[in-house]
N, CA, C and O atoms as CSV, one atom per row, in Angstrom:
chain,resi,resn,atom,element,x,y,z
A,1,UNK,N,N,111.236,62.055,115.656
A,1,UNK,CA,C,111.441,62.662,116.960
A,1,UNK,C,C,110.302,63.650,117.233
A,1,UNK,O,O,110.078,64.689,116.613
A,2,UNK,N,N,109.643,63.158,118.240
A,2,UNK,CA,C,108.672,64.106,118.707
A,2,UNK,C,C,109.017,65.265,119.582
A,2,UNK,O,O,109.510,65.202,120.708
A,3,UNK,N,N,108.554,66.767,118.633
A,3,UNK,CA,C,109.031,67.822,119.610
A,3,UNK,C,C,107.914,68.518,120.645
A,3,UNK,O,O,108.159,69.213,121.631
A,4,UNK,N,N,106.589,68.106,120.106
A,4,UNK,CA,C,105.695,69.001,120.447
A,4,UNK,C,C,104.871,67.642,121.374
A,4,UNK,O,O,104.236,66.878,120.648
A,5,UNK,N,N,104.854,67.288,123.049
A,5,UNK,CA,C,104.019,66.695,123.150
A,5,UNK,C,C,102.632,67.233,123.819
A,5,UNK,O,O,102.494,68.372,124.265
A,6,UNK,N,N,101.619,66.208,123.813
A,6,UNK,CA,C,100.730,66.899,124.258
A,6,UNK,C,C,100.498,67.345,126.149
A,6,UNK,O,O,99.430,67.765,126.592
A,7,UNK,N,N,101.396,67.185,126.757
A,7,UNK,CA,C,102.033,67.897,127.689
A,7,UNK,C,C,102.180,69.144,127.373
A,7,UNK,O,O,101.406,69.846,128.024
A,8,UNK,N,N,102.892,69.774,126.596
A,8,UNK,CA,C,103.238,70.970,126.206
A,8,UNK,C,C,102.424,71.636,125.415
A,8,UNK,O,O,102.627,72.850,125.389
A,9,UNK,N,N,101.706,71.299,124.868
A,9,UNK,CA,C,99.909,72.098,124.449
A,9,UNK,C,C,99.231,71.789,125.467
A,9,UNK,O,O,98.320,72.618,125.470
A,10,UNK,N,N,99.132,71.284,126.119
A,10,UNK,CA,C,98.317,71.339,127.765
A,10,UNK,C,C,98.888,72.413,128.493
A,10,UNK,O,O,98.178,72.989,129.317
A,11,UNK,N,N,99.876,72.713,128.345
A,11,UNK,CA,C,100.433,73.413,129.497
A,11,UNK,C,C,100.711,75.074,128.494
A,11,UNK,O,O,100.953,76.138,129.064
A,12,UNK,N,N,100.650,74.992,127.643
A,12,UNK,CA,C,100.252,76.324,126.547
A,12,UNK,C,C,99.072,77.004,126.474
A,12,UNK,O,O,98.845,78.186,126.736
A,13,UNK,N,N,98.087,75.836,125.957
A,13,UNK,CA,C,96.186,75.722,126.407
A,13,UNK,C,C,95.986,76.450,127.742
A,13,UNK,O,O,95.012,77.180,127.922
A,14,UNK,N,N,96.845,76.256,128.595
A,14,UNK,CA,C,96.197,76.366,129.785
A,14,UNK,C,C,97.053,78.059,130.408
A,14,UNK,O,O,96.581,78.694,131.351
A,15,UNK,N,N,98.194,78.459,129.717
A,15,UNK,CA,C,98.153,79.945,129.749
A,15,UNK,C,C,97.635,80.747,128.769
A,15,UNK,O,O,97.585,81.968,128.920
A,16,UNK,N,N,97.228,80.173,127.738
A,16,UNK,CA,C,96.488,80.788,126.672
A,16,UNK,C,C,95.057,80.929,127.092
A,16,UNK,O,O,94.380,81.647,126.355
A,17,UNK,N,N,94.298,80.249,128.397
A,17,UNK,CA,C,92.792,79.706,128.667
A,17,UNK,C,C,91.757,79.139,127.620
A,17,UNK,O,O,90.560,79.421,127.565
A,18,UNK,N,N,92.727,77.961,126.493
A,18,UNK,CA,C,92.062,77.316,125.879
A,18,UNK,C,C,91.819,76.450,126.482
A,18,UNK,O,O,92.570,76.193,127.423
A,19,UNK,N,N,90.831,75.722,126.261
A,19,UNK,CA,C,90.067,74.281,127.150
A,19,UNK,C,C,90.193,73.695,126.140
A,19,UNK,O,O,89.471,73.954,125.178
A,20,UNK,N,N,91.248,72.648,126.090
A,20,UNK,CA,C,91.408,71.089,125.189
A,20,UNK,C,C,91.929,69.705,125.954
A,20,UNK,O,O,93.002,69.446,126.500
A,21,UNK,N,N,91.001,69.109,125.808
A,21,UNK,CA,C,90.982,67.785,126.085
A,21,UNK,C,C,90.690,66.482,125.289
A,21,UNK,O,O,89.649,66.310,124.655
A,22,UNK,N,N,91.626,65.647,125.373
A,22,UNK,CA,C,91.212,64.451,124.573
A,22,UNK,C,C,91.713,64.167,123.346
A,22,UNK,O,O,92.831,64.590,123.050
A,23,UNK,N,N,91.279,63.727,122.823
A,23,UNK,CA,C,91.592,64.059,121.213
A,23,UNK,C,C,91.945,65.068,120.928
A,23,UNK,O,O,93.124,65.046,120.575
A,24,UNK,N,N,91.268,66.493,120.882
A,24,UNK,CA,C,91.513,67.662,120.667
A,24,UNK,C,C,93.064,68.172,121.137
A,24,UNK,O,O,93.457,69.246,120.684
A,25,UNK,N,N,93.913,67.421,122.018
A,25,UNK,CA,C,94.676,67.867,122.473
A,25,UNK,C,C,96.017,66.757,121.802
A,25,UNK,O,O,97.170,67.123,121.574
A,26,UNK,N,N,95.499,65.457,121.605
A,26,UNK,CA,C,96.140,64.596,120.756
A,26,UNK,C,C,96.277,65.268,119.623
A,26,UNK,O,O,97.401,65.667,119.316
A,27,UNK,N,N,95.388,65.473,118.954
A,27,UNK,CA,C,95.339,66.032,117.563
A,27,UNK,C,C,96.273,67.581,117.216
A,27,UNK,O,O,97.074,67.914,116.343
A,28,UNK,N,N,95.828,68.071,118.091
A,28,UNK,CA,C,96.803,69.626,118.062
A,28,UNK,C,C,98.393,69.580,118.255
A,28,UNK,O,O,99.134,70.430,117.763
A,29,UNK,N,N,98.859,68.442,119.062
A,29,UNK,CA,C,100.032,68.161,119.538
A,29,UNK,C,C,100.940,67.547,118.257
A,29,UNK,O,O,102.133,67.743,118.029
A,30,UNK,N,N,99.637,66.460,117.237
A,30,UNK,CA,C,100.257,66.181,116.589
A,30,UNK,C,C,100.665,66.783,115.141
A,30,UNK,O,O,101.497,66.428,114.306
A,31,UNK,N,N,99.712,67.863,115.195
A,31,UNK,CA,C,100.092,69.016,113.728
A,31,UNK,C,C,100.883,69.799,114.203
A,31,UNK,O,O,101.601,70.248,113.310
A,32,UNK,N,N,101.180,70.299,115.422
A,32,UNK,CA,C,101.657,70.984,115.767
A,32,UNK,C,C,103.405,70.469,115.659
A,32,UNK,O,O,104.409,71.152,115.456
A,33,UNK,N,N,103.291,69.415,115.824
A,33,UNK,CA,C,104.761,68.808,115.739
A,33,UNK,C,C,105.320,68.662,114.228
A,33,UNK,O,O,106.464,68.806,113.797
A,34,UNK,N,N,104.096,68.321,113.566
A,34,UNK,CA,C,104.963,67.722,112.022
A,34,UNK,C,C,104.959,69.692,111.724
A,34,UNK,O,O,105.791,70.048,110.890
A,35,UNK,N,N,104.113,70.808,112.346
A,35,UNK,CA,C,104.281,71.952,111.574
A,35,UNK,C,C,106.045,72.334,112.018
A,35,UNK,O,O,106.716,72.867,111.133
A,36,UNK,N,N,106.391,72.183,112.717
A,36,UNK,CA,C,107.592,72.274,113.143
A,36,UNK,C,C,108.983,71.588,112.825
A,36,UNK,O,O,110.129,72.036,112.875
A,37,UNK,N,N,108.458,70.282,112.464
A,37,UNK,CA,C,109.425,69.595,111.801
A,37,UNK,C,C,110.077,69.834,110.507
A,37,UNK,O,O,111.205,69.713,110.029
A,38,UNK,N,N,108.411,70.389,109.975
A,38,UNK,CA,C,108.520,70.416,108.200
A,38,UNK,C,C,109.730,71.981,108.356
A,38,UNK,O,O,110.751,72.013,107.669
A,39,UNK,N,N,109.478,72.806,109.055
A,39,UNK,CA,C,110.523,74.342,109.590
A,39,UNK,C,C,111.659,73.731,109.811
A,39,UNK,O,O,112.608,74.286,109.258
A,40,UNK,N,N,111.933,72.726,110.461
A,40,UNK,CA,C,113.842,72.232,110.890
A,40,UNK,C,C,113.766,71.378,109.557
A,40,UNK,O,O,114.910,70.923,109.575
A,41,UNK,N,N,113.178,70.849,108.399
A,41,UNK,CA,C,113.389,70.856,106.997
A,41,UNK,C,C,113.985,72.391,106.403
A,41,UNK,O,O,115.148,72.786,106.331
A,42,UNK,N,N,112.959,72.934,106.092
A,42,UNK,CA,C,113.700,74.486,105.476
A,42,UNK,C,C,114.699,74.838,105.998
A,42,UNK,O,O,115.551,75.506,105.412
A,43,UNK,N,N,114.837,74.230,107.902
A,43,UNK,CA,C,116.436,75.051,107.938
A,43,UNK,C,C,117.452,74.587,107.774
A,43,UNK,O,O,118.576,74.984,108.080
A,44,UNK,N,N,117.084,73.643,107.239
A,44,UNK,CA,C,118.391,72.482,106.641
A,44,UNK,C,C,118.859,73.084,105.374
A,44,UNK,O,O,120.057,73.176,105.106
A,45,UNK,N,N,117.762,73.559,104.470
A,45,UNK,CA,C,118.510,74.029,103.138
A,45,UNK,C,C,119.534,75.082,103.256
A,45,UNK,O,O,119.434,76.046,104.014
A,46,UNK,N,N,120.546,74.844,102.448
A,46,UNK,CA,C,121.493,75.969,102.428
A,46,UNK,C,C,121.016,77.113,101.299
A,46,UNK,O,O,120.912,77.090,100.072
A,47,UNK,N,N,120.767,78.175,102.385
A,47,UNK,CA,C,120.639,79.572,101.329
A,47,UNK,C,C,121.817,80.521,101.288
A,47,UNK,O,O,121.732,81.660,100.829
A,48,UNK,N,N,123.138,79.888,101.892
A,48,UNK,CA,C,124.556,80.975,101.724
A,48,UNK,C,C,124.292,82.035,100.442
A,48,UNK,O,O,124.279,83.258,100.580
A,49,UNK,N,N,124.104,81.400,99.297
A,49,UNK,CA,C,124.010,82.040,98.284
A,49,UNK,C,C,123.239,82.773,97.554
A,49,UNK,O,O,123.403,83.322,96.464
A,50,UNK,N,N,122.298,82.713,98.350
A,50,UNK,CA,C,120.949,83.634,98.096
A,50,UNK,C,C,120.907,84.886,98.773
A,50,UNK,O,O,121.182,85.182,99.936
A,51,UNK,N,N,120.427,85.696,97.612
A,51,UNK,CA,C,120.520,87.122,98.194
A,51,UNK,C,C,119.165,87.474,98.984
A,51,UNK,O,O,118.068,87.040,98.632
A,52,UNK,N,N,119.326,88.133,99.855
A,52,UNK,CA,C,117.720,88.219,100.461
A,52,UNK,C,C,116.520,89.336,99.445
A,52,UNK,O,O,116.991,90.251,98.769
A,53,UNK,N,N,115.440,89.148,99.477
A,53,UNK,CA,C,114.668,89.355,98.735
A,53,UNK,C,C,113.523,90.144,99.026
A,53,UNK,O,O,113.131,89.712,97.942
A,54,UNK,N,N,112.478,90.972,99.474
A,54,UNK,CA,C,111.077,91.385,99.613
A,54,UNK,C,C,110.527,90.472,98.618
A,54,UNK,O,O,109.633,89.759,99.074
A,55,UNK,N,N,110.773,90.312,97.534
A,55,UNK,CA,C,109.148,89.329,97.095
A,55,UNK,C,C,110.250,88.360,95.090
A,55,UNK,O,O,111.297,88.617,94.495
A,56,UNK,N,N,109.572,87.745,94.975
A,56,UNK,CA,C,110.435,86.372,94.374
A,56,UNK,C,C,110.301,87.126,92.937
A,56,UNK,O,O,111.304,87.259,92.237
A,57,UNK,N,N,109.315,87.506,92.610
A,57,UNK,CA,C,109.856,88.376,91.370
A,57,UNK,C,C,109.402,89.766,91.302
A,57,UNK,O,O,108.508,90.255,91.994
A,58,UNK,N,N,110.326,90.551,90.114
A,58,UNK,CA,C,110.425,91.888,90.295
A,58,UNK,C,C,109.046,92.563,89.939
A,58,UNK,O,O,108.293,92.422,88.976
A,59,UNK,N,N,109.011,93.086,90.690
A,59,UNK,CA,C,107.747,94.199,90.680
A,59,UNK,C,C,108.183,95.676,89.560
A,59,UNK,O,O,109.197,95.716,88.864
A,60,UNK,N,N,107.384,96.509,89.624
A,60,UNK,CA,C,107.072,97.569,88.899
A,60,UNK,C,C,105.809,98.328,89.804
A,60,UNK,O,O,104.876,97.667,90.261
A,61,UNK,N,N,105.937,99.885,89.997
A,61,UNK,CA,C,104.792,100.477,89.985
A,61,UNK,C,C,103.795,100.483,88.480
A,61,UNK,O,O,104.072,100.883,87.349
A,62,UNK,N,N,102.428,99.795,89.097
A,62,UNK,CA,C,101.905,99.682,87.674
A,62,UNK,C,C,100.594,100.715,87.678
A,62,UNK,O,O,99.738,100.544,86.810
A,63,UNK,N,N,100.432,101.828,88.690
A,63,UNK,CA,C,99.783,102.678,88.380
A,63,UNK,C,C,100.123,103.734,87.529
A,63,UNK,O,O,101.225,104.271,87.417
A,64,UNK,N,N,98.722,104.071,86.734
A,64,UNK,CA,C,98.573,104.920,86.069
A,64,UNK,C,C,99.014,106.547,86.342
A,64,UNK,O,O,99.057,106.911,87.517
A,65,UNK,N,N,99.310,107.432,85.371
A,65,UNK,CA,C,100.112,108.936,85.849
A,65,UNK,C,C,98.357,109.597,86.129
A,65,UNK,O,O,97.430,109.393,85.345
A,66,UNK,N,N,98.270,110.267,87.215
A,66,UNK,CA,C,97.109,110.601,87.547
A,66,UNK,C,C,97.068,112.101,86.714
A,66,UNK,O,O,97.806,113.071,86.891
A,67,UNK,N,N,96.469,112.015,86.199
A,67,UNK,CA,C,96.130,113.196,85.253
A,67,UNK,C,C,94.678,113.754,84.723
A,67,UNK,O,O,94.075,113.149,83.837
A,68,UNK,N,N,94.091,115.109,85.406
A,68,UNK,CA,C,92.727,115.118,85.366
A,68,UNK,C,C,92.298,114.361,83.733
A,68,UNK,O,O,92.935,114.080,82.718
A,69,UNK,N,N,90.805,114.239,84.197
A,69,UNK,CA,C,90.047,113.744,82.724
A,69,UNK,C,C,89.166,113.979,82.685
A,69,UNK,O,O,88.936,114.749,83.617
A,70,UNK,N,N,88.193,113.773,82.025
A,70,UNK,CA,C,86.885,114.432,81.541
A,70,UNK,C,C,85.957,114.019,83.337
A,70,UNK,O,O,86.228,113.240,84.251
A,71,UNK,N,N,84.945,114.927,83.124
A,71,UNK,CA,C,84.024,114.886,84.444
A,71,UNK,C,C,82.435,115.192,84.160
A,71,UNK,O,O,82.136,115.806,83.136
A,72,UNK,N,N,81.530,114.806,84.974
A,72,UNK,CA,C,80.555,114.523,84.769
A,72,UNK,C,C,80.075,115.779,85.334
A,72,UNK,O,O,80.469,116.350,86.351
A,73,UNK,N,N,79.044,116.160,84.408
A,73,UNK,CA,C,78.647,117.501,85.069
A,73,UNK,C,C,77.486,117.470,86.460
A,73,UNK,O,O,76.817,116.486,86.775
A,74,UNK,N,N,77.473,118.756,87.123
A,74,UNK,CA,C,76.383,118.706,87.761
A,74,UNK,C,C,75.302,118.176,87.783
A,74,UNK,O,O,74.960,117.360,88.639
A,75,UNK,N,N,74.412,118.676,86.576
A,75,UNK,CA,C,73.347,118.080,86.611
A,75,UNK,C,C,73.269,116.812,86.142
A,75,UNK,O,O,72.134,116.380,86.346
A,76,UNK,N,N,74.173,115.792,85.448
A,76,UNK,CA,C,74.201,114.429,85.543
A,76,UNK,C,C,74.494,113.894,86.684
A,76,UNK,O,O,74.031,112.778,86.916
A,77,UNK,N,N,75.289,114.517,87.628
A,77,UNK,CA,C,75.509,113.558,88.691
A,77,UNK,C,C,74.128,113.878,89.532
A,77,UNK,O,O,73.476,112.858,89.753
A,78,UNK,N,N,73.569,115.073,90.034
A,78,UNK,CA,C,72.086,115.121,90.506
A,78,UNK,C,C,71.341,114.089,89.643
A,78,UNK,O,O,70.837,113.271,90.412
A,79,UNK,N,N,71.077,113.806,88.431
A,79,UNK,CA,C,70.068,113.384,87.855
A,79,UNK,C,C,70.777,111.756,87.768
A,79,UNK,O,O,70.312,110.897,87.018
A,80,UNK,N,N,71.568,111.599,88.368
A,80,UNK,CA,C,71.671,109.782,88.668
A,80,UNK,C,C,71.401,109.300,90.251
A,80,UNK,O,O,71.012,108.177,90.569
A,81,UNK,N,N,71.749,110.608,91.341
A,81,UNK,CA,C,72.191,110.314,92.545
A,81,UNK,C,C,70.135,109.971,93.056
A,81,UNK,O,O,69.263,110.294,92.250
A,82,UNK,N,N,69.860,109.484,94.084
A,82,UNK,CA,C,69.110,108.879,94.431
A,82,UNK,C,C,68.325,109.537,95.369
A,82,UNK,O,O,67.173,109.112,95.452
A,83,UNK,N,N,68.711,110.687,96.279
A,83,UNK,CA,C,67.945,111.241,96.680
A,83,UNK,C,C,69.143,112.965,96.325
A,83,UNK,O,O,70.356,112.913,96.121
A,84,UNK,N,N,68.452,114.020,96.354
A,84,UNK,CA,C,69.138,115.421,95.998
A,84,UNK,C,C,68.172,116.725,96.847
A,84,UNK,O,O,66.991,116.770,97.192
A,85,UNK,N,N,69.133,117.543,96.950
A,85,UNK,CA,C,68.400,118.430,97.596
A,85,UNK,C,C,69.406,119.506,97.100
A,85,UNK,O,O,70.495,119.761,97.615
A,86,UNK,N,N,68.829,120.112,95.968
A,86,UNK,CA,C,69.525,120.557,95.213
A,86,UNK,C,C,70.228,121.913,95.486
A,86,UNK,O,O,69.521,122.896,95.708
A,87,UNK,N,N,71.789,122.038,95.481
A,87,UNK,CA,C,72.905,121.805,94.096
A,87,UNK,C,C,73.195,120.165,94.904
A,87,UNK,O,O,73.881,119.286,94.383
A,88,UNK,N,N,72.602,120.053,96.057
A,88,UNK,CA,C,73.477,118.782,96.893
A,88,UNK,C,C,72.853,117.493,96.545
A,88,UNK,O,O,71.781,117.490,95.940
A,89,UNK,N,N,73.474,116.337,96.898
A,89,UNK,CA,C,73.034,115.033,96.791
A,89,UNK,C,C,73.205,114.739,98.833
A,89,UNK,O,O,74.046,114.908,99.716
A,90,UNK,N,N,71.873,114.249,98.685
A,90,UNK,CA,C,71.616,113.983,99.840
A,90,UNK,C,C,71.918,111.975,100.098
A,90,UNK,O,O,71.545,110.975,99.484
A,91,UNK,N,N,72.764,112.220,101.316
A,91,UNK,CA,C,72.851,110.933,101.841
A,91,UNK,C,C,72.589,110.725,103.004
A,91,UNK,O,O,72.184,111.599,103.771
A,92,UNK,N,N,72.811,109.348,103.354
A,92,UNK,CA,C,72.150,109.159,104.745
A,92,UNK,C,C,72.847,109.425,105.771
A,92,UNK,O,O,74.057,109.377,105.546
A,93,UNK,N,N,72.569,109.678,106.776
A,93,UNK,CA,C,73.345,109.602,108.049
A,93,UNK,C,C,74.092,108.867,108.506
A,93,UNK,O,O,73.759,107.709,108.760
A,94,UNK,N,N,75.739,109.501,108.819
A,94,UNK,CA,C,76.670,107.956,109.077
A,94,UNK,C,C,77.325,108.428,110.607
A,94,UNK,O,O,77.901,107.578,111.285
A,95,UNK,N,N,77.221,109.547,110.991
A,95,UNK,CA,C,77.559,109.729,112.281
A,95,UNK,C,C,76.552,110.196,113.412
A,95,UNK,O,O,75.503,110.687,112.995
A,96,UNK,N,N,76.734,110.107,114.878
A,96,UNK,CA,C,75.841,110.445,116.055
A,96,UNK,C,C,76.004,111.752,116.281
A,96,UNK,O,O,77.020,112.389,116.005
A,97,UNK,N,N,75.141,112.122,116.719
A,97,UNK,CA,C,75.692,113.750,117.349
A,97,UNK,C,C,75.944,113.458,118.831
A,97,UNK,O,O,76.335,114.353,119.580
């Protein structure tokens, strides 16, 4: 049973202001139909018994406890950074005035 014809992606196309013709409009009509069909499949399955879910298996927060740690001193981070104008590290310009 065809639900989607290409009548009805013509007439979608044409409040959306897609331009499809031809094939292009054969072709869309016809994925467009089996994408819909394969959906009145899934709603055939019975899920009575299924509990609803956010995601299929259980999660965990798996970040780390943020807790300071060792740090790089001044003058290593000047003496890696690429341009400095010292105590500062100079970067480039990212906003307009």
């Amino acid at each position: 049973m065809t639900v989607v014809t290409p009548e009805i992606v013509r007439q979608v196309a044409l409040l959306a202001r897609l331009r499809l013709e031809g094939q292009a409009l054969a072709q869309l009509a016809a994925q467009l139909d089996e994408i819909l069909q394969y959906i009145q499949q899934l709603q055939a399955v019975k899920t009575d018994s299924v509990e609803p879910t956010s995601h299929v298996l259980p999660l965990s927060n798996v970040l780390r406890k943020d807790e300071p740690g060792a740090c790089l001193s001044q003058e290593t981070v000047l003496a890696l950074a690429p341009a400095t104008q010292r105590p500062f590290v100079t970067v480039p310009k990212v906003l307009e005035t």
